[in-house]
N, C-alpha and C positions, 0 to 999 in steps of 0.2 A: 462173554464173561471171563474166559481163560485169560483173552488179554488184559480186562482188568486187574485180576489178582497179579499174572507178572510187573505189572507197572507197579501196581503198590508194593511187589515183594522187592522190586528192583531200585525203590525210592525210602522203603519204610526205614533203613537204618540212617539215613541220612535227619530223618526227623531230629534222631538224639546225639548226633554228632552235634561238634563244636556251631558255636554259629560264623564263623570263618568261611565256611562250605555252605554255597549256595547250587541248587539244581534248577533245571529249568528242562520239560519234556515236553517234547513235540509227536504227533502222531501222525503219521501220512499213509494213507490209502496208494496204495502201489499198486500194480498191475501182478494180481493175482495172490495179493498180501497186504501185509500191515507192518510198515516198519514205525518204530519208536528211539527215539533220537533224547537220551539222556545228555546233557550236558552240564558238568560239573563243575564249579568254578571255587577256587580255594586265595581270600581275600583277591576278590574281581581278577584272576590269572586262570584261564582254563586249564584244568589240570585231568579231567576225565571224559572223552567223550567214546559213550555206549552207544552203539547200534544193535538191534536187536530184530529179525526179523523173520514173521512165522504167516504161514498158510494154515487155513482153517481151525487157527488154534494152538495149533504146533508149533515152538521153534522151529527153525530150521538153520539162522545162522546168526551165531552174535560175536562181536566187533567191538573189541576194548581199543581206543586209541589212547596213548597216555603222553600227558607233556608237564614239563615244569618250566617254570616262568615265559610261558606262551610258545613255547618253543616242542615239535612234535618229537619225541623221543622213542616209541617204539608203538608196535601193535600186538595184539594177541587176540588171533580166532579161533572160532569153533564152529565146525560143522556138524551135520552129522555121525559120520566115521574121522573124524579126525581134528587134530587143531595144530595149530602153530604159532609161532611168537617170531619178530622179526625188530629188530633197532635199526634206527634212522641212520641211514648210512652221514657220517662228517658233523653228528650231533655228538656237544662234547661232555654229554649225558649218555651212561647205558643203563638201560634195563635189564634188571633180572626176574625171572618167574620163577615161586618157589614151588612145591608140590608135597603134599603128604604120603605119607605110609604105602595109600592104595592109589597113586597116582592121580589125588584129588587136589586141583589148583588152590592152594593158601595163600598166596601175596604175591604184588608186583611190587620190587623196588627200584627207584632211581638213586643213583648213583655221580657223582661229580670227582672226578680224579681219587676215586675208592673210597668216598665220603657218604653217608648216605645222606638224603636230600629230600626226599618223597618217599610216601608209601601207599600202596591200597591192599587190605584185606578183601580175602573171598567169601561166599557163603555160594552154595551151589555153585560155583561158578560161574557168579556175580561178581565184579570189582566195583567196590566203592572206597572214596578216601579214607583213611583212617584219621583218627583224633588228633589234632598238631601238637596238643599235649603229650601223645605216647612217640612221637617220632626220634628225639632227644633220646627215652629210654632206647629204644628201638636202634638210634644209633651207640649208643655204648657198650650195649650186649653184643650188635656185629663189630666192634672195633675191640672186642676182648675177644669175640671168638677167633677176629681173623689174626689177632697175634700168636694166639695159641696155635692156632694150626694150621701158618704160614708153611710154606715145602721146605723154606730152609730149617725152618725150626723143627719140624718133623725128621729130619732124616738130622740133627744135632742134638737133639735133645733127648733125657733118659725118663722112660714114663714116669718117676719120681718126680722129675723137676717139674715136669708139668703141675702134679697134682699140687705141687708148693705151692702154686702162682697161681690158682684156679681161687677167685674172687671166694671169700670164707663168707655168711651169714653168721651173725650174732643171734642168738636167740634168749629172748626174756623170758626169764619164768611167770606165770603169771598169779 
């Protein structure tokens, strides 16, 4: 029963995602486990493959491998005590892992010569694709922050100028 609930908690957001993103899960009886085999695919290009793999119920190890346009661009695990992220060595894609406040994983982004290009949001520390609707926004809020606070412009600039240039909101009355 535990592993049904992780497959549908591990597939349920993709329901209401764009229809671009398709999944497809495989579940195989291992030797002394159950692993489950998400794979993701964003307009027919694999762009997420999950492994996920637990004894009697329990995770014990899950395996984000992420690619853009078919091509593997990095990893990110999780053990027990530990986890790590690693990029495809001569891929001319990198990955970045972001993380919150309490050291809780929020996003993997791909990247093209400091462009962004991809993205997957987390929930538990789950990845799945995000909306290719939001990647557009996604990329012009990191291409404003990363102007803001480039090293050169950090060690040139007077925290005034900053606050000048920092994108204003209109607000209607209503």
């Amino acid at each position: 029963m535990k592993m049904l609930i992780i497959l549908f908690l591990s597939c349920a957001s993709v329901l209401v995602a764009d229809t671009s993103i398709q999944v497809v899960t495989t579940v195989r009886n291992e030797s002394g486990g159950v692993s489950t085999f998400d794979v993701f695919t964003r307009d027919g290009q694999t762009n997420l493959v999950r492994r996920t793999t637990s004894t009697s119920g329990t995770v014990w190890m899950q395996v984000h491998r992420f690619y853009y346009h078919g091509l593997l661009v990095g990893d990110f695990a999780v053990l027990p005590n530990e986890s790590s992220s690693e990029s495809k060595a001569g891929s001319p894609y990198s990955l970045r892992i972001t993380f919150g406040p309490t050291n809780e994983v929020k996003a993997a982004l791909i990247f093209k010569d400091g462009v962004l290009v991809e993205a997957f949001t987390a929930t538990n520390g789950i990845f799945h694709p995000l909306d290719s609707s939001l990647i557009p926004l996604i990329r012009k809020q990191h291409d404003i922050t990363s102007k803001l606070f480039s090293s050169a412009r950090a060690t040139n600039t007077l925290p005034g100028e900053v606050r000048q240039e920092l994108p204003s909101e209109k607000h209607k009355d209503k």
